[in-house]
C-alpha positions in Angstrom: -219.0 -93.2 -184.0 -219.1 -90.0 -181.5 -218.5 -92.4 -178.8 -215.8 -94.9 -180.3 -213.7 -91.3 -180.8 -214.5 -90.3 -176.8 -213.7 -93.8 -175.9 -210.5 -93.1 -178.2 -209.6 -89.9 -176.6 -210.1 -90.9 -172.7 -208.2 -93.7 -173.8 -205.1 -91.7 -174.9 -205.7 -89.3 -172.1 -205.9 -92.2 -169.6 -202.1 -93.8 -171.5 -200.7 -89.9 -171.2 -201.6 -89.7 -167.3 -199.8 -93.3 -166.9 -197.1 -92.0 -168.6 -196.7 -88.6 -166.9 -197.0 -91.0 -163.5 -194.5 -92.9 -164.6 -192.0 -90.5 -165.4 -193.1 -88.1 -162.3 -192.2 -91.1 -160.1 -189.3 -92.1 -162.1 -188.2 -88.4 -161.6 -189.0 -88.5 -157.5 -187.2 -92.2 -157.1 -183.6 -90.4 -159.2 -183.8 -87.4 -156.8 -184.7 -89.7 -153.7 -181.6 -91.0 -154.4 -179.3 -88.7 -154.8 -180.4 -86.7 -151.7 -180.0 -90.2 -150.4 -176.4 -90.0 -151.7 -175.8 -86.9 -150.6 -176.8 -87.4 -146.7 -174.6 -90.6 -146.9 -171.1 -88.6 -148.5 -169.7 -89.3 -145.4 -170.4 -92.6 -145.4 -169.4 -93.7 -148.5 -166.0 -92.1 -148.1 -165.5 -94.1 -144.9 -166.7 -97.3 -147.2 -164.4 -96.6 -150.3 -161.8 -95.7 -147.3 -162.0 -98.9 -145.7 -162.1 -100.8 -149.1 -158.8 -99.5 -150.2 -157.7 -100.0 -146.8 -158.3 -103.8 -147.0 -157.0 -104.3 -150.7 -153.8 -102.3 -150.2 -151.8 -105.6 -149.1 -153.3 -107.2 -152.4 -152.1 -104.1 -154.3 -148.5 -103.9 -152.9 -148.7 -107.6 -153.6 -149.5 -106.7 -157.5 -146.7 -104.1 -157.7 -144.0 -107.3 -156.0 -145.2 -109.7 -158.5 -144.9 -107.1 -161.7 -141.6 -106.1 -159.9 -140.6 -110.2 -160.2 -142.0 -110.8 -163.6 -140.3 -108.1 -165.8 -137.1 -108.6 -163.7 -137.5 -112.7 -164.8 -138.8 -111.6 -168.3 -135.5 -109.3 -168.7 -133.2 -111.9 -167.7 -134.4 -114.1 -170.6 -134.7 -112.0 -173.1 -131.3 -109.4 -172.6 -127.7 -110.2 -172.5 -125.8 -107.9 -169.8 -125.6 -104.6 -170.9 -127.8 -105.6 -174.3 -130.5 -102.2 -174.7 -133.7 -102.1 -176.4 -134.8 -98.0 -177.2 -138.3 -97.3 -176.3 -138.7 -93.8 -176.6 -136.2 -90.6 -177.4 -135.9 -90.4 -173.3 -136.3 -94.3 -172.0 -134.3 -97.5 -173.2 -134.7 -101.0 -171.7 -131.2 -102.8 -170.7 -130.3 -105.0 -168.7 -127.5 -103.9 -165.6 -126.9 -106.0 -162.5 -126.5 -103.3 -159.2 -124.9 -104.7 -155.8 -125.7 -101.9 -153.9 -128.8 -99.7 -153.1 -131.6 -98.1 -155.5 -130.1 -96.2 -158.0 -126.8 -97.8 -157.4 -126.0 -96.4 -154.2 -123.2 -98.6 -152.8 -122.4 -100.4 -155.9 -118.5 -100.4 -155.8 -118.8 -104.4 -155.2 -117.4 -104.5 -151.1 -118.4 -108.2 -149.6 -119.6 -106.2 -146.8 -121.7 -103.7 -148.3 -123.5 -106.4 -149.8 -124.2 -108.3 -146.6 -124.7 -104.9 -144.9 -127.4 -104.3 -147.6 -128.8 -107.8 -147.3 -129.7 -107.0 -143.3 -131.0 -103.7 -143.2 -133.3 -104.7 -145.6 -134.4 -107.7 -143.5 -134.2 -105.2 -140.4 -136.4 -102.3 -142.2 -139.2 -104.6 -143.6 -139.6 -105.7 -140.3 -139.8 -102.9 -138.6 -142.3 -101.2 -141.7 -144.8 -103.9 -141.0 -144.5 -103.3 -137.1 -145.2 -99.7 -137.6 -147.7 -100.2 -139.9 -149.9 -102.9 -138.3 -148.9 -100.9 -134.5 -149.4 -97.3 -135.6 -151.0 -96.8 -139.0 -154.8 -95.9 -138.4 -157.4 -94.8 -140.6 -155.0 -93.5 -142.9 -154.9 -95.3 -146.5 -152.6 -93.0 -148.3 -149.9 -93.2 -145.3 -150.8 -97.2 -145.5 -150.7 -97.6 -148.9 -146.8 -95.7 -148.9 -145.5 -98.5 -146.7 -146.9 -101.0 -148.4 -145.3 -99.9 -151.6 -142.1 -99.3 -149.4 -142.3 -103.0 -147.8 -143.3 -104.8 -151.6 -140.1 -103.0 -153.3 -137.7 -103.7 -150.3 -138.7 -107.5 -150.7 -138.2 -107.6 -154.5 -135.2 -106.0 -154.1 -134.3 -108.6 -151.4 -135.2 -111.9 -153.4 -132.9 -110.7 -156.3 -130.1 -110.2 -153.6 -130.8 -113.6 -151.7 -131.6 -115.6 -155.4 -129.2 -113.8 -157.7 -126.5 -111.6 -154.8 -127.3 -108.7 -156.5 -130.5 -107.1 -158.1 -131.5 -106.9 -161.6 -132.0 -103.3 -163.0 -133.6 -102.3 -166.3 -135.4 -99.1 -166.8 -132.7 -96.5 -168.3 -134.0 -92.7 -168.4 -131.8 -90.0 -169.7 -131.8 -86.7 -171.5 -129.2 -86.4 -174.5 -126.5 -88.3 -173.1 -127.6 -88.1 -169.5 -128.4 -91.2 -168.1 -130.5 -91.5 -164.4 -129.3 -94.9 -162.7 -130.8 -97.9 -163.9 -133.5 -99.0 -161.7 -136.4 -101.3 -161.7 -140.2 -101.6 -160.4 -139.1 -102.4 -157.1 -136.9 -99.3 -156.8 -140.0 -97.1 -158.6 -142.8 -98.5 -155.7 -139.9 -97.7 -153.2 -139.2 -93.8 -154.3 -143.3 -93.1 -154.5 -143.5 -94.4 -151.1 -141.1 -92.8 -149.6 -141.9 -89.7 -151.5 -145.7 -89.9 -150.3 -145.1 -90.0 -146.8 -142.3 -87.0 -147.0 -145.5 -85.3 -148.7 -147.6 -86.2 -145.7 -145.3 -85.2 -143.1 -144.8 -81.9 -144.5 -148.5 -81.7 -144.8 -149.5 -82.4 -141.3 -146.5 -80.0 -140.3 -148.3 -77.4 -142.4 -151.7 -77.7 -141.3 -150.5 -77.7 -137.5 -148.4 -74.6 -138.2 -152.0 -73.1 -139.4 -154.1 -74.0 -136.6 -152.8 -72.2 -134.0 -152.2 -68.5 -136.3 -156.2 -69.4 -136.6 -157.0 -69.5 -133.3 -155.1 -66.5 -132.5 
């Protein structure tokens, strides 16, 4: 009986060291790694930087398509000037705009319209050729021209499909109203509004750099 309970109790002793191993080495393997992790931050922020960097045409491709579905979606669904309230600030309605984002241009001039038509030809062009001649390493400034080059397209098939673009999202407060303006129009202002940020940015920190070295 004595030596069924010492059998018993090495036995338990011999399940608790297991156990402790386990865990001990379960313990050593999580802290392995995250010092692993940690030596390798600069790594991984080069990998997540370069996967962004190769699914930002597949992004700015997503914001296009979206830009083309809701314009299709509104077209079908809205008479001109028909407006759906969403919220105490944001209505839905649907406004045809020959001229720029935001309107800019509208006043309905043959050659505004054609003039419109080509610089929007002529600046997508010349986005893609600064972005695939000088954009390195950078896939915030990337991503901005991307968004840039995807709204200035769907803003260009509505002008070469319909000869003028199809505007929809109506913000105001009380009874004043922002121009109507679409997806297209949004991707194009964050872009643009990115890179001012960038600019200013780089401006800054080079302004810094030499009161430092002084």
């Amino acid at each position: 009986m004595y030596q069924k309970s010492m059998l018993k109790n090495v036995l338990d002793v011999g399940t608790e060291i297991q156990q402790l191993a386990l865990l001990t080495f379960t313990q050593i393997y999580v802290l392995g790694v995250l010092i692993t992790l940690l030596k390798n931050q600069v790594m991984m922020l080069k990998i997540i930087q370069k996967y962004f960097s190769r699914n930002l045409f597949f992004y700015s491709f997503l914001v296009l398509l979206s830009d083309q579905i809701t314009k299709i979606l509104i077209l079908k669904n809205f008479e001109i000037y028909q407006s759906i309230e969403i919220t105490s600030f944001l209505n839905i309605v649907l406004v045809f705009n020959t001229g720029a984002a935001f309107s800019i241009f509208s006043d309905g001039h043959d050659w505004q319209r054609y003039m419109l038509l080509v610089s929007s030809i002529v600046i997508i062009i010349f986005l893609i050729y600064y972005l695939h001649r000088h954009i390195k390493n950078n896939w915030l400034q990337e991503l901005s021209i991307y968004l840039i080059i995807s709204g200035a397209i769907g803003n260009l098939i509505d002008r070469i499909r319909l000869g003028m673009v199809v505007d929809f999202i109506d913000f105001h407060i009380g009874d004043f109203h922002w121009p109507a303006f679409n997806i297209a129009d949004s991707a194009i202002s964050i872009g643009a509004m990115t890179l001012i940020f960038l600019e200013l940015r780089f401006l800054i920190l080079n302004k810094k750099g030499p009161q430092k070295i002084e």
